[in-house]
C-alpha positions in Angstrom: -77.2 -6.4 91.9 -74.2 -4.7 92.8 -70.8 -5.9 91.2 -67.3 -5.1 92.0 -65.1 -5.0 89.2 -61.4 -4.9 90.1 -58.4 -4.1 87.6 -55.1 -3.2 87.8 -54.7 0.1 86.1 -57.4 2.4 85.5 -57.4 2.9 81.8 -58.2 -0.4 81.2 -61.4 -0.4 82.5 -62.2 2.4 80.0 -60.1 0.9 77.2 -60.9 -2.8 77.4 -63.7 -3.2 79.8 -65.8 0.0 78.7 -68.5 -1.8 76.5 -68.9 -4.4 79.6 -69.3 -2.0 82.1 -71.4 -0.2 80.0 -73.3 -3.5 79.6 -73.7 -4.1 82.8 -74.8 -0.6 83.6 -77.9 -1.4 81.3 -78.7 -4.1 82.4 -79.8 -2.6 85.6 -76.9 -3.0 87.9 -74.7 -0.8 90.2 -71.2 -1.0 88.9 -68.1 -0.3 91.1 -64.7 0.3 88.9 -61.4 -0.9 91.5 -57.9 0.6 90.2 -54.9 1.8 92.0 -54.3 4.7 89.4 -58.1 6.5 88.9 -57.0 10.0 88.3 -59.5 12.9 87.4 -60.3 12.3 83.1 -61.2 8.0 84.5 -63.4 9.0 87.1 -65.2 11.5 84.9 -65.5 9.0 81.9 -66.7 5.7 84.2 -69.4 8.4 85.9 -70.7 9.5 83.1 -71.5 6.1 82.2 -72.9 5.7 85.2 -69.9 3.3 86.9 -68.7 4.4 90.5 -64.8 4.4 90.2 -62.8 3.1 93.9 -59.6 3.6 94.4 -57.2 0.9 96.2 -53.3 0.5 96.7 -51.4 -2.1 94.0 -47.9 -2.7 93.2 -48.6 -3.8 90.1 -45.3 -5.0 88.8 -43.8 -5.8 92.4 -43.1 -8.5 94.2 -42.6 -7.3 97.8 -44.9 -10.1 100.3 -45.8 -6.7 102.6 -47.2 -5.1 100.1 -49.6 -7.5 98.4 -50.9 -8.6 102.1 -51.6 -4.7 102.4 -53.2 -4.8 99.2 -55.5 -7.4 99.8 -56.3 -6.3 103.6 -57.2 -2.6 101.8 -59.1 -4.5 99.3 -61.2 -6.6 102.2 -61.5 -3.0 103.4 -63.3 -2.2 100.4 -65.5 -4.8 99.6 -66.9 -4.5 103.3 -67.9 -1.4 103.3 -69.2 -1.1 100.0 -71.1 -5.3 100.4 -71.1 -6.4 96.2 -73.4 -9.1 95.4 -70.8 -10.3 92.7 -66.9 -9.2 92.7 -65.0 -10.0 89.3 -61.4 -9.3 89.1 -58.9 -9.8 85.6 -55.5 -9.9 85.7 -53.4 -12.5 87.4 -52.7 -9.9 90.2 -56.4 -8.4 90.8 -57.5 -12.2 90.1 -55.7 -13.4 93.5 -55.3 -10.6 95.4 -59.3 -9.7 94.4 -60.9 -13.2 94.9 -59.0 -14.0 98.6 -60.2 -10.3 99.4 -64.0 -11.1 98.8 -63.5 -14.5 100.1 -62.2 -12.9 103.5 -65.2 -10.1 102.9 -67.8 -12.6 102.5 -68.9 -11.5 99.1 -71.3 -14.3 97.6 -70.2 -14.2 93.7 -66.4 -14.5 93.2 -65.4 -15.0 89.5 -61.9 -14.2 87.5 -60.6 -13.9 84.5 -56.7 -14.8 83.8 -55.9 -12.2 80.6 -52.5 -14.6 80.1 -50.0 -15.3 82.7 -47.5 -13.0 82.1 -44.2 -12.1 83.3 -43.9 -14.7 86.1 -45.2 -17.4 83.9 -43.3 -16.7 80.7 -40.8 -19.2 80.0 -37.1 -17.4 80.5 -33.5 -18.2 80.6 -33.0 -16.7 83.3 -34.1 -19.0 85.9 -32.3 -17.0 89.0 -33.7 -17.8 92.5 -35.7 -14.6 93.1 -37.9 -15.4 89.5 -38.2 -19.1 91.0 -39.1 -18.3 94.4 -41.5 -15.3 92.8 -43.2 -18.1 90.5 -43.1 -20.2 93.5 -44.6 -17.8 95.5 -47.9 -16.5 92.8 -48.5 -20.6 92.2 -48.9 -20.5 96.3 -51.4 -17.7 96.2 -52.8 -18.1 93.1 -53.9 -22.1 94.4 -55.1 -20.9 97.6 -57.3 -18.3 95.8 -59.1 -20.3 93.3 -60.4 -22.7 96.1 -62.4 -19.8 96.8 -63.7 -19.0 93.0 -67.0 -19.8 91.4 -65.7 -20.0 88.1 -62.7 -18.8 86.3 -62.5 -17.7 82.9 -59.8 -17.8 80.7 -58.7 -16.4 76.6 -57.0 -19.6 75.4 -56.8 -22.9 76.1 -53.4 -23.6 77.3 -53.8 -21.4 80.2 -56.9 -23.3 81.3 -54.9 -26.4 80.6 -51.6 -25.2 82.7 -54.2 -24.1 85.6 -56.1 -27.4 85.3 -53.3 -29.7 84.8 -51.6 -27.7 87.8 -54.3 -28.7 90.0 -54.9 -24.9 90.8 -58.4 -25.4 89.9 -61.0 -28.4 88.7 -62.1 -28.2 84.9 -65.9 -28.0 86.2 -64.9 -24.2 87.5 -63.2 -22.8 84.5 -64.5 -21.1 81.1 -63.3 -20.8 77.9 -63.7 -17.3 76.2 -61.6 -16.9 73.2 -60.4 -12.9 72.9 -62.0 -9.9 74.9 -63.2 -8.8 71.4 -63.3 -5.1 70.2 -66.5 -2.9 68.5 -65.8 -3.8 65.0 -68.2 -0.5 64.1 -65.3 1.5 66.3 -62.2 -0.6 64.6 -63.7 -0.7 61.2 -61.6 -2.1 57.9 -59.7 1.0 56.8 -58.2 1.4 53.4 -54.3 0.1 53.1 -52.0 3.0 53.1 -50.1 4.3 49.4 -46.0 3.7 49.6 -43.8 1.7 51.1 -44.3 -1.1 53.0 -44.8 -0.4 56.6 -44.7 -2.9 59.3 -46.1 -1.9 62.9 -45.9 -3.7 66.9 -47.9 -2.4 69.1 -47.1 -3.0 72.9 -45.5 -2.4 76.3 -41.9 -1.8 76.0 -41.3 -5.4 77.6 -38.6 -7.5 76.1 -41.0 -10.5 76.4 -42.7 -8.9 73.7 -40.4 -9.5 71.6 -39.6 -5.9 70.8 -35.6 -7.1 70.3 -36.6 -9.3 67.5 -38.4 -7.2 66.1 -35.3 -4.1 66.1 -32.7 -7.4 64.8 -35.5 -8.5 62.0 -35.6 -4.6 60.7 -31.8 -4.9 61.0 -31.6 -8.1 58.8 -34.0 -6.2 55.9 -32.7 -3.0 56.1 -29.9 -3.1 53.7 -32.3 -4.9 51.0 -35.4 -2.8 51.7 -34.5 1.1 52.9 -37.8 2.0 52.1 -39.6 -0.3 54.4 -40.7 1.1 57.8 -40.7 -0.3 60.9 -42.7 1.1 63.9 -42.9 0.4 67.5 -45.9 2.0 69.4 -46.1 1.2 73.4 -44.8 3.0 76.5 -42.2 2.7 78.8 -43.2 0.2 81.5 -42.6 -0.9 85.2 -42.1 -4.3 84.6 -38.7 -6.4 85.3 -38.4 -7.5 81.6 -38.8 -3.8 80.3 -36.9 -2.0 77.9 -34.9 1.0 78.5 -35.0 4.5 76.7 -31.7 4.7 76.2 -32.6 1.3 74.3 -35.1 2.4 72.0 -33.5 5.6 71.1 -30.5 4.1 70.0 -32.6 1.8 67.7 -34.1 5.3 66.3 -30.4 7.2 66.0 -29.6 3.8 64.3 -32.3 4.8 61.4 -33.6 1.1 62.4 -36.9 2.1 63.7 -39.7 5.1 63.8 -40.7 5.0 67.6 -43.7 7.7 68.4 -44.2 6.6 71.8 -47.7 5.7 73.6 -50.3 7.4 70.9 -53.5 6.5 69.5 -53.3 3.3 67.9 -55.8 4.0 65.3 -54.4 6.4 63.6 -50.7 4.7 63.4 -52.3 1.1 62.3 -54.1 3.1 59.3 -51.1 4.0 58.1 -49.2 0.5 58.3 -50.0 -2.7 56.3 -48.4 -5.1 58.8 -48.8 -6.0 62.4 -46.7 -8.0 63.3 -46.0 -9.7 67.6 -43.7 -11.8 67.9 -44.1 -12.2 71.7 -43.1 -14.8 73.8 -45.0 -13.1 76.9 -47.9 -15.5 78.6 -50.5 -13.6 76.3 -54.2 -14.2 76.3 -55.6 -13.2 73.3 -53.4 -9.8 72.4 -55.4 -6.7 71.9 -53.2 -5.1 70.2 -53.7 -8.1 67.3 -57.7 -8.3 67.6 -58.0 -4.3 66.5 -55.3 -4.3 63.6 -57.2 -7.8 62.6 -60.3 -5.6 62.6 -58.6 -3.1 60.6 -57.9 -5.2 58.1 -53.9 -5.7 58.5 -52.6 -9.1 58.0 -50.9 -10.5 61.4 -47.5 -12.1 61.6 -46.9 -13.8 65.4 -45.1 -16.1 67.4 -46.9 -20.0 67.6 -47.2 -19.5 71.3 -50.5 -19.3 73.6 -52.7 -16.5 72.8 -50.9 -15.7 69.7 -51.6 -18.3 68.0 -55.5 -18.2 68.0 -54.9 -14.8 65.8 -53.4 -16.5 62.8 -54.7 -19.7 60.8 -51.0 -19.8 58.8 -51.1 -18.6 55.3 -54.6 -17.1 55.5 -54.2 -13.8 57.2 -50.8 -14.0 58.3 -47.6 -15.9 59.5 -46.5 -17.9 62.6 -42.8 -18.1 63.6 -40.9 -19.4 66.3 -40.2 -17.5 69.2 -37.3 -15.9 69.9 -36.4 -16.1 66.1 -35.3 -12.9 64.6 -34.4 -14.5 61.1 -37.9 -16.1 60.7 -39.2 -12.9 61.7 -37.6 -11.8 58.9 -38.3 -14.3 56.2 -41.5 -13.4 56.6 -41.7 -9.6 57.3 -39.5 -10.3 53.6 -42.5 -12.6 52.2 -44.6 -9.4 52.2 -41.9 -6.8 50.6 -41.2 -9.4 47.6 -45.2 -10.2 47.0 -47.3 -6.7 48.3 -50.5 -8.4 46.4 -50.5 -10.6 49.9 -51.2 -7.5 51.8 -54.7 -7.0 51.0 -55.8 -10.2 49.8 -54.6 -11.5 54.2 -55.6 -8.6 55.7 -59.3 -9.3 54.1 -59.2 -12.7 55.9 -58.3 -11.0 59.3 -61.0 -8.7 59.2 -63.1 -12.0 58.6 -61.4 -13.7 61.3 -62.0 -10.5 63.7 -66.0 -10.4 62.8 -66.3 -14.4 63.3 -64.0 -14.3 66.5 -63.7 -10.8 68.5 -66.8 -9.2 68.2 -67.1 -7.5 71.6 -70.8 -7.3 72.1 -70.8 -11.5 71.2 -67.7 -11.8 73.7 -69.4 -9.6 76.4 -72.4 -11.8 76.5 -70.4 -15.1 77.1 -68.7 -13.4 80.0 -71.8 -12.3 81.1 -74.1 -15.7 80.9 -70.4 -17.7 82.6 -71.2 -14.8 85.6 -74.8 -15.7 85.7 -75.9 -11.8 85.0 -79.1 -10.9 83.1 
């Protein structure tokens, strides 16, 4: 068969999508890769495995009406003229945009996957009438196009349960898969760093991340603890709820943090002993938490969906409230007075990470909720 798969920025389809396509690829099938940012290092990686990359137009952190109907008119475009047997989109965006595309393109095989609901689903103070006539708007779309979805699959339950209860889509056309996984023989357990204790986030600069509790929490310890480190790892983003420079490099000049930009995650979570999110976002099942789990670092997150299926509390980690920069602290504080906790959690999320995230396992649920041999 030939299958579509559409994404909203290129470098996840090599970063999180790579073992499936790869998958897929063996499996027989012609593979199409859809992002708006392919640039010449993605299309030479997805050929090599054997994965056409295509190139459409997205806004991805926009909200202008124009654009998205010229998104999904180029994406009908596509899907035309290259006639997939099966299109499968992730994302909220590519989800909407992707499925009413192929509807309108008379693709047979329409299937989704909603990675959390992000910024215009996260719960926020500000309830001003542009973020209320945005969620207004996505609810629209997003109902319209899951009348025209075979199934859609989601990481956690109470985003099937918010869709379902919503009335968006019936129960009998939704899936349940738990976290995209990683290759646990690619994120192996790594040894737990010599001195101090170092705490690590990895993620977009978003405040919905949780990034400011984070910078207050290592504020709060600081006095008590000099040695202890803090990173932050992630990149400037697009997004309305992002964080400045100017932000982050006062939180550096303030000696508060150690902020190394967008690296390689690897090698910055072998030297920490902590990860800790304490995101409030619409996450699926974070990433970012699956590898450091798979590294062997205990996890301390928010009880929120998505975060909350990385933690059983008191076995490899912590859960706080959200939006609580003292717990955060309490419990960032729970590892500097006891370090013995360190290794004894971080064994139980390596555990967790080979019972739960195992990519290959994960890839084959997808796969049989698709109907692909």
């Amino acid at each position: 068969m030939k299958i579509a798969v559409i994404s909203n920025q290129a470098f996840t389809l090599l970063n999180f999508r790579g073992p499936l396509l790869t998958e897929m690829v063996r499996r027989g099938h012609e593979v199409l890769a859809f992002a708006p940012n392919h640039d010449a290092d993605t299309r030479a990686a997805l050929r090599a495995m054997g994965v056409a990359p295509v190139d459409y137009p997205l806004d991805r952190a926009g909200s202008n009406p124009l654009r998205d109907f010229a998104t999904i008119l180029n994406l009908y475009r596509l899907l035309r003229r290259h006639r997939p047997d099966i299109c499968f989109s992730y994302i909220i965006k590519p989800v909407i945009y992707g499925t009413i595309a192929a509807w309108l393109a008379g693709v047979r095989h329409r299937y989704g996957m909603i990675e959390g609901l992000g910024f215009s689903f996260t719960p926020t103070p500000d309830r001003s009438l542009r973020k209320q006539i945005l969620q207004r708007v996505i609810a629209t779309l997003a109902r319209f196009s899951m009348a025209h979805i075979d199934r859609l699959i989601f990481l956690n339950p109470d985003d099937l349960e918010e869709f379902v209860s919503g009335r968006m889509i019936a129960a009998e056309r939704t899936g349940l898969l738990g976290g995209i996984g990683v290759d646990l023989m690619d994120w192996k357990q790594t040894p737990l760093p010599e001195g101090p204790v170092t705490f690590i986030l990895v993620a977009r600069l978003l405040r919905d991340k949780g990034i400011d509790d984070y910078v207050a929490a290592a504020r709060i310890l600081r006095a008590s603890y000099p040695a202890a480190r803090f990173l932050l790892l992630g990149g400037l983003d697009e997004n309305p709820a992002a964080i400045t420079r100017a932000e982050v490099e006062s939180w550096v000049a303030e000696g508060l943090i150690e902020w190394p930009g967008q690296v390689v995650v690897k090698l910055w979570l072998a030297q920490a002993h902590v990860f800790v999110l304490p995101s409030y976002y619409r996450e699926g099942i974070p990433r970012s938490t699956q590898e450091a789990m798979a590294m062997g670092r205990p996890v301390i997150t928010t009880d929120v969906p998505g975060c909350r299926e990385t933690v059983i509390e008191g076995l490899n980690g912590f859960m706080i409230p959200a939006r609580d920069p003292k717990a955060l602290a309490a419990a960032m504080r729970r590892f500097l007075d006891n370090s013995s906790l360190i290794a004894k959690m971080g064994q139980e999320s390596r555990r967790l990470a080979e019972e739960r995230f195992d990519v290959h396992i994960q890839n084959r649920k997808l796969l049989a909720y698709m109907g692909i041999e």
